[in-house]
C-alpha positions as CSV (number, residue, x, y, z in Angstrom):
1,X,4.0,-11.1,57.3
2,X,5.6,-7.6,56.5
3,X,5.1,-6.9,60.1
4,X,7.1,-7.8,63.4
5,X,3.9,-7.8,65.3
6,X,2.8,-11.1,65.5
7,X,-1.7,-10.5,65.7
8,X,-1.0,-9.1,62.2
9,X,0.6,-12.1,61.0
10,X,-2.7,-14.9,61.9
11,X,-1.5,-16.8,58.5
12,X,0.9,-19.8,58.4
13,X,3.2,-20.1,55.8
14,X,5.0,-23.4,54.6
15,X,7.9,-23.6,53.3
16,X,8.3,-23.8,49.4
17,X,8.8,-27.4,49.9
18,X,5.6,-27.9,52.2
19,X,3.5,-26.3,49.8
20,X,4.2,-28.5,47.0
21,X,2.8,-31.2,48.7
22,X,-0.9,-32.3,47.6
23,X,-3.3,-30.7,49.9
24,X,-6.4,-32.9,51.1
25,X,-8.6,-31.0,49.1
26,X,-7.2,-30.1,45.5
27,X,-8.6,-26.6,45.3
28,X,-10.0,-25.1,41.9
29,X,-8.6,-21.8,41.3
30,X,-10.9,-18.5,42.8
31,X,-11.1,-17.6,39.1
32,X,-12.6,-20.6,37.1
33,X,-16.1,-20.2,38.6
34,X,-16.1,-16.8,36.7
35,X,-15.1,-18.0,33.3
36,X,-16.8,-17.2,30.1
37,X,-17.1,-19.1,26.5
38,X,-14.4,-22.1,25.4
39,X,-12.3,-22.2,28.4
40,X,-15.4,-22.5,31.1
41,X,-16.5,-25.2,29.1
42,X,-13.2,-26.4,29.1
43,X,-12.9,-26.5,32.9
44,X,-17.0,-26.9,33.5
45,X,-15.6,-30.2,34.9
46,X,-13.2,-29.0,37.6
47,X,-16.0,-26.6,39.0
48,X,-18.5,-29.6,39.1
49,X,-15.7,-31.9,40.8
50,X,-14.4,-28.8,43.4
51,X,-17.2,-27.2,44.2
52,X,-18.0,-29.2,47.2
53,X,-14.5,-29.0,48.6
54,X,-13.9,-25.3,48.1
55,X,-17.5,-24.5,50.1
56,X,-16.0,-27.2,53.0
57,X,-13.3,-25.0,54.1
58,X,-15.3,-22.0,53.2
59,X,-13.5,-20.9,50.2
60,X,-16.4,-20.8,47.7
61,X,-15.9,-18.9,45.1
62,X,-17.3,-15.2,45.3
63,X,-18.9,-12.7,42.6
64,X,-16.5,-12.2,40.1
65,X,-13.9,-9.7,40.1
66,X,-15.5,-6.4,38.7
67,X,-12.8,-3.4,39.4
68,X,-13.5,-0.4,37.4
69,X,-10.5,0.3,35.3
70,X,-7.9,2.2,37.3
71,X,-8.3,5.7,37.0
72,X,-4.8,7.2,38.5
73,X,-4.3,11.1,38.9
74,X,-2.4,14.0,40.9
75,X,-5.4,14.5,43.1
76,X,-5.4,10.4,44.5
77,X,-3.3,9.6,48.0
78,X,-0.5,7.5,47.7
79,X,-2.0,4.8,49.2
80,X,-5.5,5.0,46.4
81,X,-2.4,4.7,43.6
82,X,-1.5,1.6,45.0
83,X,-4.5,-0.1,45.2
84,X,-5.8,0.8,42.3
85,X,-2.6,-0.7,40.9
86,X,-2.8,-4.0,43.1
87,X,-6.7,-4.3,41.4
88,X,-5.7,-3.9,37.9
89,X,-2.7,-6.7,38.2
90,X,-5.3,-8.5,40.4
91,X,-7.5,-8.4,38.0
92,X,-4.9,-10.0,35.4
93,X,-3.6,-12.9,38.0
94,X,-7.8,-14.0,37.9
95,X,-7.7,-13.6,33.5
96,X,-4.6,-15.5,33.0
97,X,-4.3,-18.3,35.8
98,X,-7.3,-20.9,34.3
99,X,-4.9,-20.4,30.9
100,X,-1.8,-21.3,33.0
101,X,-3.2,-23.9,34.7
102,X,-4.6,-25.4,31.3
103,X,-0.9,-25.3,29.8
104,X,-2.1,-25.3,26.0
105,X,-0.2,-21.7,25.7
106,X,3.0,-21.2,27.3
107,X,2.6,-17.5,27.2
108,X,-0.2,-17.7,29.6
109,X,2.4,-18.8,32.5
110,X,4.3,-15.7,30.9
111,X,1.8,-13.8,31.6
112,X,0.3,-14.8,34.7
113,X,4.0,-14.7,36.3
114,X,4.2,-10.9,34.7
115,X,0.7,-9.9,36.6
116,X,2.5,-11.8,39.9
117,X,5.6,-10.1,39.5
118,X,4.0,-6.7,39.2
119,X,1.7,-7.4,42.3
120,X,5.2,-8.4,44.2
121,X,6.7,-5.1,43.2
122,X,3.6,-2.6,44.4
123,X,3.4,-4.2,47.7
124,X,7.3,-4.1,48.0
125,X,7.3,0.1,46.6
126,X,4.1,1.2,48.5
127,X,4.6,-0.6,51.7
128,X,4.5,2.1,53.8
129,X,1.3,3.5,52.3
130,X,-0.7,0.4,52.6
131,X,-2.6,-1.6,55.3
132,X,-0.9,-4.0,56.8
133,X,-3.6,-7.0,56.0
134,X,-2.9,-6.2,52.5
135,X,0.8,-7.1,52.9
136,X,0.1,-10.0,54.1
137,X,0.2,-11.8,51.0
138,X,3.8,-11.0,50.2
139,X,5.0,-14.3,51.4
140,X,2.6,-16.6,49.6
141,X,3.0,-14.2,46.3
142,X,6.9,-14.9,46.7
143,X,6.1,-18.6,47.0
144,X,3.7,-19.4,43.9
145,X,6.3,-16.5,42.1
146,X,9.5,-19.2,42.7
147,X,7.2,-22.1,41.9
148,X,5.8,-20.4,38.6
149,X,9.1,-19.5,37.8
150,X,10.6,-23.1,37.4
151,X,7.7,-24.0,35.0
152,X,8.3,-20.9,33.1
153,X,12.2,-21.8,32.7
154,X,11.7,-25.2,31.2
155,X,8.9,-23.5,28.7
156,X,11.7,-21.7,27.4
157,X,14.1,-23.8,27.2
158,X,11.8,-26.1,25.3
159,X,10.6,-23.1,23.0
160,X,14.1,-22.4,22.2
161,X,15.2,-26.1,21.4
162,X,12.0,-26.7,18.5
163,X,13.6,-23.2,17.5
164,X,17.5,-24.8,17.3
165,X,16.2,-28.0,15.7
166,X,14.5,-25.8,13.1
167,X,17.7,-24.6,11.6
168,X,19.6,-28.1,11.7
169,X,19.7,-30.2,8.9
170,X,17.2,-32.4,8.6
171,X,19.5,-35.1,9.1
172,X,20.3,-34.5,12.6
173,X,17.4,-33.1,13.7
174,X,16.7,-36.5,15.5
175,X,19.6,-35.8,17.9
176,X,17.1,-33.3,19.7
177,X,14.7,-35.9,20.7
178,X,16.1,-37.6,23.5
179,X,16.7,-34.1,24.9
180,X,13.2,-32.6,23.9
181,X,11.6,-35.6,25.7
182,X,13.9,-34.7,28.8
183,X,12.8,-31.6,29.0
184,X,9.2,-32.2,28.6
185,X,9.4,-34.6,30.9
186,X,11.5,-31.8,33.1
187,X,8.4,-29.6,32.4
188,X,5.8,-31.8,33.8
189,X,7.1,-32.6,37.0
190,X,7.8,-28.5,37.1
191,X,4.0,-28.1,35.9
192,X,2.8,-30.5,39.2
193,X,4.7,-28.5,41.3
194,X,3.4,-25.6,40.4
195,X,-0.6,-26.9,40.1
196,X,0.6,-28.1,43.9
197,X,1.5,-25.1,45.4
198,X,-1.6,-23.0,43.7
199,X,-4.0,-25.7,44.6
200,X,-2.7,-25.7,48.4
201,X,-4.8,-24.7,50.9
202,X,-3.4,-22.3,52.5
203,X,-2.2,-20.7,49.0
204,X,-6.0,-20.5,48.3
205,X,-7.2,-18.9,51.5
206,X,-4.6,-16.1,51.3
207,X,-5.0,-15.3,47.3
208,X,-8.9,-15.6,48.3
209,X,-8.8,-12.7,51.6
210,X,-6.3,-10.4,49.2
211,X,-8.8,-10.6,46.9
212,X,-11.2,-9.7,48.8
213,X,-9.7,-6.8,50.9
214,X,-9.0,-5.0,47.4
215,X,-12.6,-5.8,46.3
216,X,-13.7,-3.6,49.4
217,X,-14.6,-0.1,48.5
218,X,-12.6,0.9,51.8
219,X,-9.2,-0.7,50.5
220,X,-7.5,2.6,50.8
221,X,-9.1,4.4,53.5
222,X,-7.2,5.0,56.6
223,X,-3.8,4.3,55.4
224,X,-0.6,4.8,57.3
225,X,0.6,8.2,55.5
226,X,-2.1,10.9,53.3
227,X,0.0,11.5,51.5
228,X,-0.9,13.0,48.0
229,X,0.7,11.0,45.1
230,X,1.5,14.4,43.7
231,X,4.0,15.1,46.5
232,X,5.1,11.4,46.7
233,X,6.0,10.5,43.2
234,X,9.2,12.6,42.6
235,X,11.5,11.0,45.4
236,X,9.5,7.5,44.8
237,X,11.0,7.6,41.3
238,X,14.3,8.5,42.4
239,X,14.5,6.6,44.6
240,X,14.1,3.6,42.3
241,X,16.7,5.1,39.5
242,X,19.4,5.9,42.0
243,X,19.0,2.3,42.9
244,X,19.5,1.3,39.0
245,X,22.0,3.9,38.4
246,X,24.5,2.7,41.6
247,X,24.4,-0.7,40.2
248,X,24.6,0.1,36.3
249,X,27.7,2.3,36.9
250,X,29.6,-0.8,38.4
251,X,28.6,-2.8,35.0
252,X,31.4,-3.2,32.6
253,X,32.4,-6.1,29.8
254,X,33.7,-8.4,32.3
255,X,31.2,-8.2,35.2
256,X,29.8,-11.2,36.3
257,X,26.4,-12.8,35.2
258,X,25.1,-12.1,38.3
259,X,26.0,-8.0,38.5
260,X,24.2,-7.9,35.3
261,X,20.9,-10.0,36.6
262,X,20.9,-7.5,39.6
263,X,20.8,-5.0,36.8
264,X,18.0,-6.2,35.6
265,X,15.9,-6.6,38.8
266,X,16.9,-2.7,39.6
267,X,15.6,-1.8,36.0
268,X,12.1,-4.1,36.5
269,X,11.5,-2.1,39.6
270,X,12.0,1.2,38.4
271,X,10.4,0.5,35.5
272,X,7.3,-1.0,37.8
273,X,7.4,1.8,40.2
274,X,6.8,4.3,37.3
275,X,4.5,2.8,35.2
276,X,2.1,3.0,38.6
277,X,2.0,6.5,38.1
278,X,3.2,7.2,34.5
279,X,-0.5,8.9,34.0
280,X,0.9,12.0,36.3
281,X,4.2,13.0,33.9
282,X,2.7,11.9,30.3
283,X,4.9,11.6,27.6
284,X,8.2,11.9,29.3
285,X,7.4,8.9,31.5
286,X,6.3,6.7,28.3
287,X,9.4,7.6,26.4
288,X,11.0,6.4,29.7
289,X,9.5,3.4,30.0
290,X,9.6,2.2,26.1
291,X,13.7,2.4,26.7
292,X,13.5,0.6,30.2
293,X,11.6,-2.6,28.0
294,X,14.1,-2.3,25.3
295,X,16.9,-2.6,28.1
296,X,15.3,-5.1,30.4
297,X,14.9,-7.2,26.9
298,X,18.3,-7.2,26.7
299,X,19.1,-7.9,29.8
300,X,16.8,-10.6,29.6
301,X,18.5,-12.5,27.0
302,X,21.6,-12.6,28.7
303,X,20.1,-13.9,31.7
304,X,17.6,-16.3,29.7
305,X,20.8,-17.9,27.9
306,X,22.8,-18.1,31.4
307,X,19.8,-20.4,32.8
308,X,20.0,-22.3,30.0
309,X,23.7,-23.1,29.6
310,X,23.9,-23.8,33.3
311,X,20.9,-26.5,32.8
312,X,22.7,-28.3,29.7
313,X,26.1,-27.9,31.7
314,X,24.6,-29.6,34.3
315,X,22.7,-32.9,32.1
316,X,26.4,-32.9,30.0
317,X,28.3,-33.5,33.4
318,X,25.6,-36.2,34.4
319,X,23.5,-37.5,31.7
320,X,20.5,-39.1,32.0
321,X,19.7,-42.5,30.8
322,X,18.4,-42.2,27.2
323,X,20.8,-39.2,26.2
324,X,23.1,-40.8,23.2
325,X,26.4,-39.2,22.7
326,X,25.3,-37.7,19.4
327,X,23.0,-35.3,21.5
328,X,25.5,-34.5,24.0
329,X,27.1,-33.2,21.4
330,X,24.5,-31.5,19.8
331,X,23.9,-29.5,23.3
332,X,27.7,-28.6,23.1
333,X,26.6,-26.5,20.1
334,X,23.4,-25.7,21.8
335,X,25.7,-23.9,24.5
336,X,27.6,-22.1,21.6
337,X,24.5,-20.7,20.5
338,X,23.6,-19.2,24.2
339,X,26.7,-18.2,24.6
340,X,26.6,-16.0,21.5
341,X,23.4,-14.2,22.5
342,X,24.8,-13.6,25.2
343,X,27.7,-11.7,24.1
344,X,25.8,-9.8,21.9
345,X,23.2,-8.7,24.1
346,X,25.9,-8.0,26.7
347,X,27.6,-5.2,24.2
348,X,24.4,-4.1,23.4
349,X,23.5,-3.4,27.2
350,X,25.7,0.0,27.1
351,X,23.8,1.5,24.8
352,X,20.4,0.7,26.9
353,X,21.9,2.2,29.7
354,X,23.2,5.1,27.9
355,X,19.2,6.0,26.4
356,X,18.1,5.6,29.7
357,X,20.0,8.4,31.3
358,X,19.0,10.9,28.1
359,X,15.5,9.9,28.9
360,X,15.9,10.9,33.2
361,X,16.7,14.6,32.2
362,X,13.9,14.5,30.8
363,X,11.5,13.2,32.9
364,X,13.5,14.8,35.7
365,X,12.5,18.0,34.4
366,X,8.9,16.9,34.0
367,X,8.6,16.4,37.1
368,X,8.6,20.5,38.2
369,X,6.2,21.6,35.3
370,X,3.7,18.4,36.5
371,X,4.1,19.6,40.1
372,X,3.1,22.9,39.0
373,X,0.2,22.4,36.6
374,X,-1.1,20.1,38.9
375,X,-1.1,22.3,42.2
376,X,-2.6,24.7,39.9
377,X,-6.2,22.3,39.2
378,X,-6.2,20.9,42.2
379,X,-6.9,24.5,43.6
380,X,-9.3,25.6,41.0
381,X,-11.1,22.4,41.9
382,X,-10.8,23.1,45.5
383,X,-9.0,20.0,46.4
């Protein structure tokens, strides 16, 4: 799918609208045959029920996932950095999607959207250094990512309405119910949509061969480029922050929501890209990427608020039947409120930024002595 030539791209894609149609055979997901204690037992029945499906079209589920933890140093090829990366968040996708799928704990979607997000961003940083079969799943990640995403949204905006209603009087804290029940009904739809596209067929066969071509001990051997990660990592990094510095330099008061989401994406990456390989500059690169979370947080609430003004905009200009004048107007102040946090995380962004280019002097510097040291063991060893 990353590649023009088409014998390495054997797997169709649908669109994001084609995979949210019910497949014939509602797939259980790779990871709920491998569960352990409460929530097994809690999903003993889907396995029972699935089983005979998934072994039909020859997607029964395999041993369970068991990567060692991801031992990352100077001495590893680019291309072994990356997959030990792709295992660990692997390795996370399998630990928080029965949780997801259960939807008892938002944060599991939170989390399980994190792990895809983080796949999405080796594959995209590393391409050159992997096998091509293992970019294949770019696409279908991209897909579940956007359909995850829209279940996530309503979460929040639901988490953040029991929040409002907390501090209203008690008296009018009946004017959030029509719009609570809105929105959870919002969510449910968004929930089947997402259960959908994960259950699809062809969303199962693809998640089940990446799995299995990281499980394989040869993952990383004969990758396009060699390259040690000790020569790669400098210009990988830059890269990445020139990429966050061109677009936070244009970033001022008045620039638009979107400038300021592209921000964001730029400081996600960078801050993705170097946590792969944080092990190799030590405490430079965790000061680093402490002050990139601080900044993405931020960002993120600017960004959360936007998605959420735009939604109550859009049910203010067209209601829905069951939405009384008394909580249109209780989403007016609702608006008020994002807009607040916005502002205030907006004038706080500067000052993210600001941290962020003390800490690159830093870890620019770091970057010679880790060179240095580590040429230096990797020929005592005889590397």
């Amino acid at each position: 799918m990353s590649s023009s030539n088409p014998s390495e791209n054997q797997t169709l894609v649908p669109s994001f609208e084609e995979a949210q149609q019910p497949s014939e055979i509602a797939l259980v997901p790779t990871a709920i045959p491998h569960l352990r204690g409460e929530p097994r037992r809690q999903l003993q029945s889907l396995d029972t029920k699935y089983a005979g499906g998934l072994k039909s079209v020859g997607l029964a589920g395999g041993a369970a996932l068991n990567f060692a933890p991801p031992v990352v140093d100077a001495s590893m090829t680019v291309a072994e950095v990356a997959v030990a990366n792709l295992r660990r968040y692997l390795y996370e996708w399998h630990l928080h999607e029965p949780g997801a799928r259960l939807g008892e704990d938002p944060e599991a979607l939170h989390d399980l959207r994190v792990a895809g997000r983080r796949l999405d961003a080796i594959l995209r940083q590393f391409r050159p250094y992997l096998p091509a079969p293992i970019l294949r799943i770019r696409p279908t990640l991209k897909t579940v990512l956007r359909a995850l995403g829209s279940a996530r949204d309503l979460d929040v905006a639901l988490i953040e309405l029991e929040a409002f209603s907390r501090g209203l009087p008690e008296s009018e804290r009946n004017s959030a119910e029509p719009l609570k029940r809105h929105l959870v009904s919002e969510s449910g739809r968004a929930r089947a949509r997402m259960l959908s596209v994960l259950d699809s067929l062809w969303v199962q066969r693809n998640l089940q061969e990446f799995t299995s071509l990281l499980s394989a001990p040869s993952a990383a051997s004969q990758p396009p480029s060699p390259e040690l990660m000790l020569q790669a990592a400098p210009e990988l990094i830059r890269q990445r922050y020139r990429k966050l510095r061109k677009g936070a330099n244009r970033l001022t008061p008045n620039s638009s929501m979107e400038a300021y989401h592209q921000a964001r994406g730029r400081v996600k990456r960078f801050r993705y890209t170097l946590e792969a390989m944080a092990v190799i500059y030590g405490k430079p690169a965790d000061a680093m990427l402490r002050t990139l979370r601080r900044w993405q947080e931020k960002l993120g609430v600017q960004q959360d608020a936007a998605v959420a003004s735009r939604r109550l905009k859009a049910l203010a200009s067209a209601p829905p039947k069951g939405i009384p004048p008394e909580t249109l107007f209780l989403m007016g102040r609702l608006a008020e409120q994002y807009a607040s946090a916005a502002m205030r995380a907006r004038k706080r962004s500067a000052k993210g930024y600001r941290k962020v280019r003390g800490r690159w002097k830093k870890l620019r510097v770091s970057f010679k002595e880790s060179a240095a040291i580590d040429l230096r063991q990797l020929h005592d060893s005889g590397t």
